[in-house]
VOBA-1610 file (N, C-alpha, C; in pm, whole numbers, padded with zeros to 5 digits, always signed):
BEGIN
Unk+12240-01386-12484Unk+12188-01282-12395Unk+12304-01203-12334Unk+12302-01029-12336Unk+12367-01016-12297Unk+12317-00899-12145Unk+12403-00908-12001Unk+12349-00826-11910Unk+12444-00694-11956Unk+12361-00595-11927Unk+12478-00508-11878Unk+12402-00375-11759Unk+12467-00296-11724Unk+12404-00172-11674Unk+12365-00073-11763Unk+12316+00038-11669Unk+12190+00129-11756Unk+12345+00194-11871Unk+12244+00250-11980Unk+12329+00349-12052Unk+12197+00449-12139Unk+12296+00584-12155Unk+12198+00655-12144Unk+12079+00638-12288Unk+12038+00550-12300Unk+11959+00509-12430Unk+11869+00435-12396Unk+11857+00382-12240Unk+11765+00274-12193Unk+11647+00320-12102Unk+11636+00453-12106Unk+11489+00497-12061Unk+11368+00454-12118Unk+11346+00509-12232Unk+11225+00458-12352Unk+11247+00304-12341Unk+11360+00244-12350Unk+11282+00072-12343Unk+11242+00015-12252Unk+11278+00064-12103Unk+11220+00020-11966Unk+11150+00083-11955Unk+11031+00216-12018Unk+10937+00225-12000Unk+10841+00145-12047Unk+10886+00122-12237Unk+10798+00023-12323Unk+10817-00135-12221Unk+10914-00175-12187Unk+10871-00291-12114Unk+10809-00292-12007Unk+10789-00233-11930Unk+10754-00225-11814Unk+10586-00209-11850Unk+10517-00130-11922Unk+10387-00094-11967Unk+10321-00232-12032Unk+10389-00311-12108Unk+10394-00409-12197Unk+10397-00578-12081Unk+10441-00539-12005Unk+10468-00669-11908Unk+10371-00668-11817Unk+10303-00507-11739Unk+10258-00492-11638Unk+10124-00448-11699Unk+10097-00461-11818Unk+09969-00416-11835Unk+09866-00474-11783Unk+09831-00574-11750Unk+09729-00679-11707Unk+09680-00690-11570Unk+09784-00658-11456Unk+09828-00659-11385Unk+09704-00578-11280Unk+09629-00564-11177Unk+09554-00506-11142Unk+09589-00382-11044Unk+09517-00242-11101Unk+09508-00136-11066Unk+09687-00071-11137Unk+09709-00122-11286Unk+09800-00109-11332Unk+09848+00068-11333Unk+09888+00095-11386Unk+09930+00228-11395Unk+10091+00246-11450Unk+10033+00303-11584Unk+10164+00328-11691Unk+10261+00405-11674Unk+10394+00354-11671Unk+10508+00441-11682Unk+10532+00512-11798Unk+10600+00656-11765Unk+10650+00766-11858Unk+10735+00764-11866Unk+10759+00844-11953Unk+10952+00876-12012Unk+10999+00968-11937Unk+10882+01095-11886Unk+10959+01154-11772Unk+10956+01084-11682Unk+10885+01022-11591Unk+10878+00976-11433Unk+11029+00894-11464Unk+11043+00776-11557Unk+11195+00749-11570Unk+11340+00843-11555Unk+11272+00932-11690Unk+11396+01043-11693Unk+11457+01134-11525Unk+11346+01143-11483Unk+11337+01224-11317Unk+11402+01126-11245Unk+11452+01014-11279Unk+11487+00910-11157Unk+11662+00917-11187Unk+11679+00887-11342Unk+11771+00856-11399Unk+11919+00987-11396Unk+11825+01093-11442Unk+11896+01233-11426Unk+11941+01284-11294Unk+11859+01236-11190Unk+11919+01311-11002Unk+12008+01282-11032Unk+12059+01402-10981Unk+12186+01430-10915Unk+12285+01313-10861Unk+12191+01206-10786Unk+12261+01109-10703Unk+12219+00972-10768Unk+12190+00951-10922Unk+12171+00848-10998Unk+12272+00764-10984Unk+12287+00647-10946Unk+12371+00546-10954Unk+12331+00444-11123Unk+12401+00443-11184Unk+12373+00385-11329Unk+12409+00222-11326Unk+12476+00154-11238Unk+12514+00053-11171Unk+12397-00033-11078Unk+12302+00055-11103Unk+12156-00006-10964Unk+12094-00041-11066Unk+12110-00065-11173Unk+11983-00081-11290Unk+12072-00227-11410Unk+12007-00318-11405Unk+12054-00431-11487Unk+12001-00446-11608Unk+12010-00451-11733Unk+11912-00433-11849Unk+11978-00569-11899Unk+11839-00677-12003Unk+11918-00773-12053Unk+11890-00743-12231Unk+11981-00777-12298Unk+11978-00753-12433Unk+11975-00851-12529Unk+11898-00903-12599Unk+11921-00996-12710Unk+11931-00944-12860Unk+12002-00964-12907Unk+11997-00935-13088Unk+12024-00755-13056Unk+12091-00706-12978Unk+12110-00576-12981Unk+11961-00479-12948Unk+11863-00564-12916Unk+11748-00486-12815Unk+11734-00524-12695Unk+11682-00411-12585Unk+11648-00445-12498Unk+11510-00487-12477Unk+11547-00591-12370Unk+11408-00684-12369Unk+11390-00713-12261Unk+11480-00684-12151Unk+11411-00676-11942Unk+11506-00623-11938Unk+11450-00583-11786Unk+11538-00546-11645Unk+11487-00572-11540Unk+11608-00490-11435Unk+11600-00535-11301Unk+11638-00451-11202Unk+11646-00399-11141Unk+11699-00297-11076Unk+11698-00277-10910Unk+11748-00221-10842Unk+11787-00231-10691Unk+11809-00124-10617Unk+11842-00065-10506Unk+11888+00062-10390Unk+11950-00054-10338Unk+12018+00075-10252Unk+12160+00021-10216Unk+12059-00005-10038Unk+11939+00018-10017Unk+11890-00027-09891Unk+11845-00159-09901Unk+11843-00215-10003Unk+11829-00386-10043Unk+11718-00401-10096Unk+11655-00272-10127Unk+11508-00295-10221Unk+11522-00365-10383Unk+11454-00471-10461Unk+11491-00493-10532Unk+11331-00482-10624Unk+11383-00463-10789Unk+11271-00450-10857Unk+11209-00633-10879Unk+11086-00645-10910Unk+11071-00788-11026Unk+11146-00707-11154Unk+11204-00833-11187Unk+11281-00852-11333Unk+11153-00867-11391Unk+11137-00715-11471Unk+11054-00712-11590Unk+11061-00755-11753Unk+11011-00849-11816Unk+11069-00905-11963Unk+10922-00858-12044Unk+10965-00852-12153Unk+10925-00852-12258Unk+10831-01019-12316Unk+10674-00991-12370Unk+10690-01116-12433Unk+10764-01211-12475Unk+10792-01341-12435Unk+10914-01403-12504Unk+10988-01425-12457Unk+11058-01290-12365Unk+11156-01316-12281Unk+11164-01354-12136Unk+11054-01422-12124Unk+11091-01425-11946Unk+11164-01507-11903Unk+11313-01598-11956Unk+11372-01639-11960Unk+11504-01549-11893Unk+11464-01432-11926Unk+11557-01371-11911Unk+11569-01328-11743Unk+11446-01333-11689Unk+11427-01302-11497Unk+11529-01366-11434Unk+11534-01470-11445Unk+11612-01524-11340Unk+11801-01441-11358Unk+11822-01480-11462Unk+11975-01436-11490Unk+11981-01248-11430Unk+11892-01179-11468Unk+11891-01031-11399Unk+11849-01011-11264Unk+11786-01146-11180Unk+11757-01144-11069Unk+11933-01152-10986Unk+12013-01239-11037Unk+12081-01314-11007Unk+12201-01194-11013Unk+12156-01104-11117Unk+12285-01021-11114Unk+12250-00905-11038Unk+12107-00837-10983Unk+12131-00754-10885Unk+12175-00826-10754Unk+12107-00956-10738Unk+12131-01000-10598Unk+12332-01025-10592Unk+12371-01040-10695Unk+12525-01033-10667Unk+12594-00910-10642Unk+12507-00769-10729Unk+12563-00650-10726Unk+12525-00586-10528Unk+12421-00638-10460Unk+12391-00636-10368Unk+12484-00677-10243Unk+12576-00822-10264Unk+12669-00879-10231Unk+12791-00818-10219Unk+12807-00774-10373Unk+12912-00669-10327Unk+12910-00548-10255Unk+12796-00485-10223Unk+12843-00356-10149Unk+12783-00426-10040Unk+12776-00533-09970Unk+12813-00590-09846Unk+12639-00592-09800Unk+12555-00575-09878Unk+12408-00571-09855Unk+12388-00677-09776Unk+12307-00693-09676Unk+12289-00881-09575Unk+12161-00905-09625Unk+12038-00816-09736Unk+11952-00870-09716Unk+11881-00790-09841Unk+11777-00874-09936Unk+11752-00828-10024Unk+11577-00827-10011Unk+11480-00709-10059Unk+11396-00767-10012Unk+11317-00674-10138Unk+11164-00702-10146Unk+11069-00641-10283Unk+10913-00616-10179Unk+10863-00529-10237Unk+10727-00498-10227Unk+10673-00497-10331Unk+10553-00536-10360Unk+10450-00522-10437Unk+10275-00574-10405Unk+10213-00502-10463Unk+10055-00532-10400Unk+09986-00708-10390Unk+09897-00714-10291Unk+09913-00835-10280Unk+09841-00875-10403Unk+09774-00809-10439Unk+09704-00881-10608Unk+09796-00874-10725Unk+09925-00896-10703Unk+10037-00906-10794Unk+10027-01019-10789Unk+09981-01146-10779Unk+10037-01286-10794Unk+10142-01290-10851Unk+10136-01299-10980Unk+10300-01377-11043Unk+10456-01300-10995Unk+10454-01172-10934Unk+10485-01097-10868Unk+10550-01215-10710Unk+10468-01236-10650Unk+10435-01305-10536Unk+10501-01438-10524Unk+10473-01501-10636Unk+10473-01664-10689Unk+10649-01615-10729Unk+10679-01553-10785Unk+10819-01555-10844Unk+10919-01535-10706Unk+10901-01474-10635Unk+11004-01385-10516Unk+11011-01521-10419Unk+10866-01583-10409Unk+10870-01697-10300Unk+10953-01832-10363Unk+10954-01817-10523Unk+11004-01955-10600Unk+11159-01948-10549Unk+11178-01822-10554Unk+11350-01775-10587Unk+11414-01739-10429Unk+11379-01778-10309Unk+11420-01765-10186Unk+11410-01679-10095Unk+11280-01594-10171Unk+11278-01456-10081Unk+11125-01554-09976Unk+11140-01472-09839Unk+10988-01538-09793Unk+10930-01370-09761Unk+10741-01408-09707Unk+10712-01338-09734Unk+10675-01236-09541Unk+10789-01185-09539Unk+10819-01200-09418Unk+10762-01055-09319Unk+10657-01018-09348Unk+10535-00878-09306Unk+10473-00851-09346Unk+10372-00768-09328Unk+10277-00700-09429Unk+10326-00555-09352Unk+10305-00464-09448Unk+10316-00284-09432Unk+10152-00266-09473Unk+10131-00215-09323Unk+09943-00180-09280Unk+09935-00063-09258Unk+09857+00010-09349Unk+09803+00159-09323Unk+09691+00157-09304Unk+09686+00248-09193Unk+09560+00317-09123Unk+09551+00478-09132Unk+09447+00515-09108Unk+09408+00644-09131Unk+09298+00653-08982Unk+09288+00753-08951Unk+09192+00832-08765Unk+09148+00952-08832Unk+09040+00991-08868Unk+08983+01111-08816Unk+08979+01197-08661Unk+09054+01318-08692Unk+09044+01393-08534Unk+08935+01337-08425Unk+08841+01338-08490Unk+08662+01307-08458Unk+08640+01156-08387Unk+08718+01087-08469Unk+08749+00927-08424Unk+08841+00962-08253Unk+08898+01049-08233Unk+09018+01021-08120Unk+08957+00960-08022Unk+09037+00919-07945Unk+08967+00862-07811Unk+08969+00961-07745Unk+08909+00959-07615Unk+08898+01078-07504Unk+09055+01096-07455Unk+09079+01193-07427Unk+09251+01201-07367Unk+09260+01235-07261Unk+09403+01184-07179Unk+09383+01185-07045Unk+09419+01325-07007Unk+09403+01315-06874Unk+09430+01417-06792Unk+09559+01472-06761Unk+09655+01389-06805Unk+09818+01385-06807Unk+09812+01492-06856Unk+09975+01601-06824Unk+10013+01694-06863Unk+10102+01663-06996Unk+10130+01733-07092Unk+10251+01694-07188Unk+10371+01719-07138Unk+10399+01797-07015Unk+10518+01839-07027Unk+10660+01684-07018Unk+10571+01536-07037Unk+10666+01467-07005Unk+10675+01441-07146Unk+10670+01509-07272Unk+10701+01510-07396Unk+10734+01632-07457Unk+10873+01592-07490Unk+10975+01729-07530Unk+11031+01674-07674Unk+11143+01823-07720Unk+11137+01758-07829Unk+11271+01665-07833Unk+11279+01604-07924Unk+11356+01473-07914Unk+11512+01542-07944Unk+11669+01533-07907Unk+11763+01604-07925Unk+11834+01481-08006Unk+11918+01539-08051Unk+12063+01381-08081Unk+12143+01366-07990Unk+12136+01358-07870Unk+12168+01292-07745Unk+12064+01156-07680Unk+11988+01206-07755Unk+11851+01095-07720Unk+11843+00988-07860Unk+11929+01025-07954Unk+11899+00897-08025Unk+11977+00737-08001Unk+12051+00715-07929Unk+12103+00578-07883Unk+12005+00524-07826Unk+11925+00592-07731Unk+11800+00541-07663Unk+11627+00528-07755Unk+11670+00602-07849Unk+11595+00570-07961Unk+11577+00441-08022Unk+11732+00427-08087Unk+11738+00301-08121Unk+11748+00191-08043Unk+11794+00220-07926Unk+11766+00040-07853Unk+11610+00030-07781Unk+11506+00122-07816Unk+11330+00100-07769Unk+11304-00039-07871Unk+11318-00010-07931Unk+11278-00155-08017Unk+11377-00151-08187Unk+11518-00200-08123Unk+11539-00228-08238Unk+11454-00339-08374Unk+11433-00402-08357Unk+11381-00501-08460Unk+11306-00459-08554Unk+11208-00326-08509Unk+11209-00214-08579Unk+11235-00183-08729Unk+11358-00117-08616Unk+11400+00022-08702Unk+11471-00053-08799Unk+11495+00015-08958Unk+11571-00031-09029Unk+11709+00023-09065Unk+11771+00141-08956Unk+11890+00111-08940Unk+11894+00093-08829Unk+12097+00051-08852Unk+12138-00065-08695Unk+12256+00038-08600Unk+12238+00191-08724Unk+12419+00218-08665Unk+12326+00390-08615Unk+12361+00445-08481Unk+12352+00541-08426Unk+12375+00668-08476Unk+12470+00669-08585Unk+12493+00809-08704Unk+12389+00826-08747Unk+12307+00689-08863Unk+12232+00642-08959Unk+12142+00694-08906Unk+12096+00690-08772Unk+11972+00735-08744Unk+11962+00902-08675Unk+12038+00926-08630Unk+12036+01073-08623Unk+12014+01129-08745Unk+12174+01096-08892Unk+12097+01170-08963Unk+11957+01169-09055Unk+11894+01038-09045Unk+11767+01020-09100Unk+11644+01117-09000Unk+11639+01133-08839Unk+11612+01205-08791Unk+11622+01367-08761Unk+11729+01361-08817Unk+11787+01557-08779Unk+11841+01620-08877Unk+11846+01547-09007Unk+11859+01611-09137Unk+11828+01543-09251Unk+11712+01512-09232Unk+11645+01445-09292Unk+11539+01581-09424Unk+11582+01588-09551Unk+11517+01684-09617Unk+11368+01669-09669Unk+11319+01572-09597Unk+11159+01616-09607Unk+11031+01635-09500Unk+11108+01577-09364Unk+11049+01652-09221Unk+11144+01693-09131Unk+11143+01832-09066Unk+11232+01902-09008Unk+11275+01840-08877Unk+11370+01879-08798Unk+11404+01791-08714Unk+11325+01854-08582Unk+11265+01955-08601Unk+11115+02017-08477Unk+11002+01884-08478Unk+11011+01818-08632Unk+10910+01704-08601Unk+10898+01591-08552Unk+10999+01551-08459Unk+11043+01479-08368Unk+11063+01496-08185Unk+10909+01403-08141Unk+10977+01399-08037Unk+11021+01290-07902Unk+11037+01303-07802Unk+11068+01218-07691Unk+10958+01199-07604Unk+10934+01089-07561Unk+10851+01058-07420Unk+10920+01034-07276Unk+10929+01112-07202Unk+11038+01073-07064Unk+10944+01028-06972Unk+10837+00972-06985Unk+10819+00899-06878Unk+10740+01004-06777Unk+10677+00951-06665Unk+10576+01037-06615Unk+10694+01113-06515Unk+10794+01079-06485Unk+10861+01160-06389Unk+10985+01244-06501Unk+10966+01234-06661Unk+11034+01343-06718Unk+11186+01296-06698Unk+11196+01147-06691Unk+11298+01120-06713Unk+11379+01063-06825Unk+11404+00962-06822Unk+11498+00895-06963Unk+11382+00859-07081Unk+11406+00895-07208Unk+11321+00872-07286Unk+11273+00680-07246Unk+11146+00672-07294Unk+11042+00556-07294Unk+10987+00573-07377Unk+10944+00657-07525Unk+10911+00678-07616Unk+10908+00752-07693Unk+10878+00728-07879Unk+10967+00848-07929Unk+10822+00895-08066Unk+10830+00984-08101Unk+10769+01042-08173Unk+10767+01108-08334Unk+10731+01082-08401Unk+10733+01174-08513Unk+10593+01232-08618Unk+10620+01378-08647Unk+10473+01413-08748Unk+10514+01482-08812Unk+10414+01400-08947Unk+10465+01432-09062Unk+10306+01606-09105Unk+10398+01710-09109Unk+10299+01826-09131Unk+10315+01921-09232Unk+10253+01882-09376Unk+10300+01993-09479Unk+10225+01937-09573Unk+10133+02076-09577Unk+10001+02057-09689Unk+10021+02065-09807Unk+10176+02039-09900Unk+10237+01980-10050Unk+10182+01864-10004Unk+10201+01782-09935Unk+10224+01607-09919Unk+10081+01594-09956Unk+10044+01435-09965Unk+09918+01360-10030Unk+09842+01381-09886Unk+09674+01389-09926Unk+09561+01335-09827Unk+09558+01204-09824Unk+09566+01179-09679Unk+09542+00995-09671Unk+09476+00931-09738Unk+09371+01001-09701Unk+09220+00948-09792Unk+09258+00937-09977Unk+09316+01033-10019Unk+09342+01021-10159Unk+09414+00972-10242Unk+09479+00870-10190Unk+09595+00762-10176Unk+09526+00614-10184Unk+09591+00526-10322Unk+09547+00354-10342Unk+09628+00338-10223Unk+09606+00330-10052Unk+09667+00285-09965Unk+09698+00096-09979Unk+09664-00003-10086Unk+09734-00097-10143Unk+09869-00076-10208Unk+09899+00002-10248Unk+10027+00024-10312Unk+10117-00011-10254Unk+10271-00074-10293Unk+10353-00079-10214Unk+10446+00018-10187Unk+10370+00165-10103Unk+10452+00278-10057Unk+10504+00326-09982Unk+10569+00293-09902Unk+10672+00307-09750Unk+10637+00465-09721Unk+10582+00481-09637Unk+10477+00641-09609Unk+10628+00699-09530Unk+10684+00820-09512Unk+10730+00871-09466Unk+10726+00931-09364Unk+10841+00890-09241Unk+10802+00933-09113Unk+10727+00818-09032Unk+10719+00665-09109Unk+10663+00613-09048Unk+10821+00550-08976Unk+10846+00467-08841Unk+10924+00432-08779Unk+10874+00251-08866Unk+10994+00243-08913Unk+11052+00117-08991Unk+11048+00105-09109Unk+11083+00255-09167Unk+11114+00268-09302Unk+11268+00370-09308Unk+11321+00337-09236Unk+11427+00460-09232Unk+11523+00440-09390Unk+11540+00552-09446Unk+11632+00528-09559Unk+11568+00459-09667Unk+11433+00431-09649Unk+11350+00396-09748Unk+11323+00476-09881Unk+11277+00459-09988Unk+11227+00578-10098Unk+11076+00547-10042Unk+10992+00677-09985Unk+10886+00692-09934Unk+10781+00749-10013Unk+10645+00732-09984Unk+10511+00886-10005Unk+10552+00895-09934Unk+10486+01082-09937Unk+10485+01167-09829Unk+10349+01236-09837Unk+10285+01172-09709Unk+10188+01173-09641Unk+10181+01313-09581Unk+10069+01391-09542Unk+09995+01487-09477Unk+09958+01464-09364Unk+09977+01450-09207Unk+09949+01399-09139Unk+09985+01268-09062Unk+10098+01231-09107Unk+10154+01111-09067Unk+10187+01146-08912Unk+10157+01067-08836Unk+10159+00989-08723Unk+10258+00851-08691Unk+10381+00861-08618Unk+10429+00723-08614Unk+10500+00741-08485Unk+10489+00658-08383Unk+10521+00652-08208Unk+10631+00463-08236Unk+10714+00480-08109Unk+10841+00403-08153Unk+10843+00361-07958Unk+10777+00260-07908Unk+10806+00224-07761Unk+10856+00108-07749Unk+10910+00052-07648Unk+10943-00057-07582Unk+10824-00193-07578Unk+10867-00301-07633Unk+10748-00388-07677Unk+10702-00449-07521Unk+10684-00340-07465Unk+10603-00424-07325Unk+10462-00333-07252Unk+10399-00343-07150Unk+10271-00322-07100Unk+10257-00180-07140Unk+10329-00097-07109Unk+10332+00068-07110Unk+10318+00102-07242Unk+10342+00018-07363Unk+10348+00117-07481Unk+10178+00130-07569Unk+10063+00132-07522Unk+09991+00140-07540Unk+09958+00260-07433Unk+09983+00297-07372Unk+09932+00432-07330Unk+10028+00493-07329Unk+10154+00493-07363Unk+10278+00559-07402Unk+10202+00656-07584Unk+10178+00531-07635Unk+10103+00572-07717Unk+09979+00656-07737Unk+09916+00649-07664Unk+09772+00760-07609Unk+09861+00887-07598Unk+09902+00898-07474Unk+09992+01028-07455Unk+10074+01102-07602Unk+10137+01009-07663Unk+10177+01087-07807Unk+10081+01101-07883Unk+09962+01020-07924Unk+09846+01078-08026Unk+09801+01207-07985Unk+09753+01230-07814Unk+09689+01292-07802Unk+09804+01468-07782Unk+09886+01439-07775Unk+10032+01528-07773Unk+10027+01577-07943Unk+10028+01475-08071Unk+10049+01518-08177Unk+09896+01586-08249Unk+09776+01523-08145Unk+09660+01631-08210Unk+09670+01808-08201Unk+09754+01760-08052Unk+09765+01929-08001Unk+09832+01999-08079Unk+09947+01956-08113Unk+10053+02000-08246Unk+09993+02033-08357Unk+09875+01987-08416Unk+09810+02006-08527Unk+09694+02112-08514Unk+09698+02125-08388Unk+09546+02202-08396Unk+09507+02338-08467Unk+09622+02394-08479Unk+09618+02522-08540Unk+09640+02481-08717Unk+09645+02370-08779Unk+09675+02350-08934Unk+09493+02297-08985Unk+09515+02284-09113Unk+09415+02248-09134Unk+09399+02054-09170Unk+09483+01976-09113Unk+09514+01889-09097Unk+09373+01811-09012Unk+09287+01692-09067Unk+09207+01648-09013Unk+09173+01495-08972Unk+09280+01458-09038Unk+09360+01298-09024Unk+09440+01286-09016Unk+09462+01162-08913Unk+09600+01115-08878Unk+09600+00987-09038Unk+09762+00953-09069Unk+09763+00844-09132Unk+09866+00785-09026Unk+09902+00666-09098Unk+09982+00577-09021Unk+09995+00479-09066Unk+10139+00416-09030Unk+10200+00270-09137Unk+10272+00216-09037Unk+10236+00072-09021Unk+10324-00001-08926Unk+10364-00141-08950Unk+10472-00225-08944Unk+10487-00315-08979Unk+10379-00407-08910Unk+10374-00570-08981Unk+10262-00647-08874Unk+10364-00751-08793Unk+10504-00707-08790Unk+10517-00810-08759Unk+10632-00699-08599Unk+10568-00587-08615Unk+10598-00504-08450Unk+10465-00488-08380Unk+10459-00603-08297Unk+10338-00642-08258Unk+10272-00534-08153Unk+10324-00522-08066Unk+10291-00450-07954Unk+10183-00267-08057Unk+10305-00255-08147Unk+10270-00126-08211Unk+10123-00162-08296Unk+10137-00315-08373Unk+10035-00291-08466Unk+09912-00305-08386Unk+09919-00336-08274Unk+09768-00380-08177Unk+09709-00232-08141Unk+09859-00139-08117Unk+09777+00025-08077Unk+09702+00052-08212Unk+09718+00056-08328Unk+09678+00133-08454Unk+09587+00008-08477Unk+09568-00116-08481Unk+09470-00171-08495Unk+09326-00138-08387Unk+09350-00145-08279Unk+09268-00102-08151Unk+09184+00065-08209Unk+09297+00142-08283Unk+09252+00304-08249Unk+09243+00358-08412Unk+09270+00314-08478Unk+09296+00378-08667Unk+09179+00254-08747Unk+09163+00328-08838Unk+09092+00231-08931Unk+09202+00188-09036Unk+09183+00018-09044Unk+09214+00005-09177Unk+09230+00030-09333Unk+09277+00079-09388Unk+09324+00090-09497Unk+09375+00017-09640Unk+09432-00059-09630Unk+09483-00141-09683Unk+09620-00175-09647Unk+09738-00290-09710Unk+09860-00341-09701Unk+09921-00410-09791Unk+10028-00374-09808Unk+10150-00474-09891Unk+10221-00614-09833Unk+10267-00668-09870Unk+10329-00763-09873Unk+10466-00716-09881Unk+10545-00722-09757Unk+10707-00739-09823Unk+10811-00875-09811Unk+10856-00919-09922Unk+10977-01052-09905Unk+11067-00994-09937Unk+11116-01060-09781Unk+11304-01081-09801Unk+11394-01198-09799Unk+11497-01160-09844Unk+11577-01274-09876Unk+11698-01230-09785Unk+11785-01348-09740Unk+11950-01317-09657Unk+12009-01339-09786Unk+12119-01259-09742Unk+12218-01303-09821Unk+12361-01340-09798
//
């Protein structure tokens, strides 16, 4: 067996394997030679994130990774599933080297062998990613509060961003998150904002909406999928959907952030009122408690993924 990285001849066989391995698989859905080619060709293709294993001079799995610690299942070929572990083993080392602390996979929870493999091999299964969806119509009644104690959010206000609830966010460094917030090329940095508190002082909560009628309808979305929605707060630097209507509020895990939260829903309906925008969506980890109780309390369920991670 031999590993090596991508070369440019290994599109067509990680599509044929991937179709061939995952066919069975429920609510499957076949890979192309373009959707590959479109990944492989950007501009910012790393050819080093992709592990292919070879026997007898064909390819017969892979494995593949981002440098944010997302990792693929090692896909094989009939025959070969011998080959998973050794391509597991070589992204989680290629991970090591660029100093990664933590390796982790999504996939739907009706992936079993999916599931069964990640938990065999040291990953646990450590959240679920829960989407909800609100009809305008659904809102609750809104208070009487003025907005003016919600402005828009500056990059002077992101240190206080990140320490509302780190555990959160999935970056740790104060650059990282400005520029995922303020130049970020698929929501403008107007779509962000701050909560100062009823006397308009130091931020207490933070805001973001996602508004641009290219992006998907909530509703028209397998919300099972494992798709890190964009704009949601604890996907930063993630590969995302991009949602129509996304909704995602970022408070302090104590008494106030449930009507911290009221005040921004009812702040981001106002923002919408002039689009033709008629649902909120929304994605929250289950394991940011305080947050998932507001969107459980006020959004309907949807569906959720499963994500495991591993230290490294």
């Amino acid at each position: 067996m031999k590993i090596r990285t991508y070369g440019p001849r290994d599109d067509g066989a990680q599509v044929g394997i991937y179709n061939e391995a995952a066919a069975t698989l429920p609510k499957f859905k076949a890979a192309t030679l373009d959707e590959v080619r479109r990944r492989t060709h950007a501009a910012d293709f790393d050819p080093t994130t992709r592990y292919y294993a070879e026997e007898n001079g064909e390819v017969v799995a892979y494995c593949t990774f981002q440098n944010t610690g997302r990792i693929s299942y090692p896909w094989c070929r009939a025959g070969f599933e011998h080959c998973a572990e050794p391509l597991l083993e070589a992204v989680i080392s290629a991970l090591q080297v660029r100093k990664a602390h933590r390796a982790f996979a999504a996939y739907r929870t009706d992936w079993a062998p999916q599931r069964e493999f990640f938990l065999k091999h040291g990953f646990q299964a450590v959240r679920e990613m829960i989407n909800y969806v609100m009809d305008f119509a659904e809102m609750p009644t809104p208070s009487a509060r003025v907005s003016n104690q919600i402005t828009p959010l500056t990059p002077a206000d992101v240190p206080a961003v990140l320490a509302l609830a780190p555990e959160v966010l999935r970056v740790r460094i104060v650059a990282q998150l400005e520029e995922y917030l303020f130049r970020n090329p698929y929501f403008p940095a107007d779509a962000v904002f701050a909560h100062r508190g009823r006397t308009g002082g130091p931020l207490v909560g933070a805001l973001i909406i996602v508004s641009n009628p290219a992006y998907a309808h909530p509703k028209q979305v397998d919300s099972a999928m494992p798709c890190f929605r964009l704009g949601a707060f604890g996907t930063e630097g993630f590969t995302t959907k991009r949602i129509n209507g996304l909704f995602s509020f970022l408070a302090a895990p104590d008494q106030n952030a449930g009507q911290l939260a009221l005040d921004l829903l009812n702040f981001a309906a106002m923002r919408l009122d002039d689009t033709d925008i008629a649902s909120f969506a929304a994605q929250v980890p289950s394991d940011a408690a305080p947050l998932a109780r507001f969107y459980k309390q006020y959004f309907r369920k949807q569906g959720s993924f499963p994500v495991f991670e591993r230290f490294l």
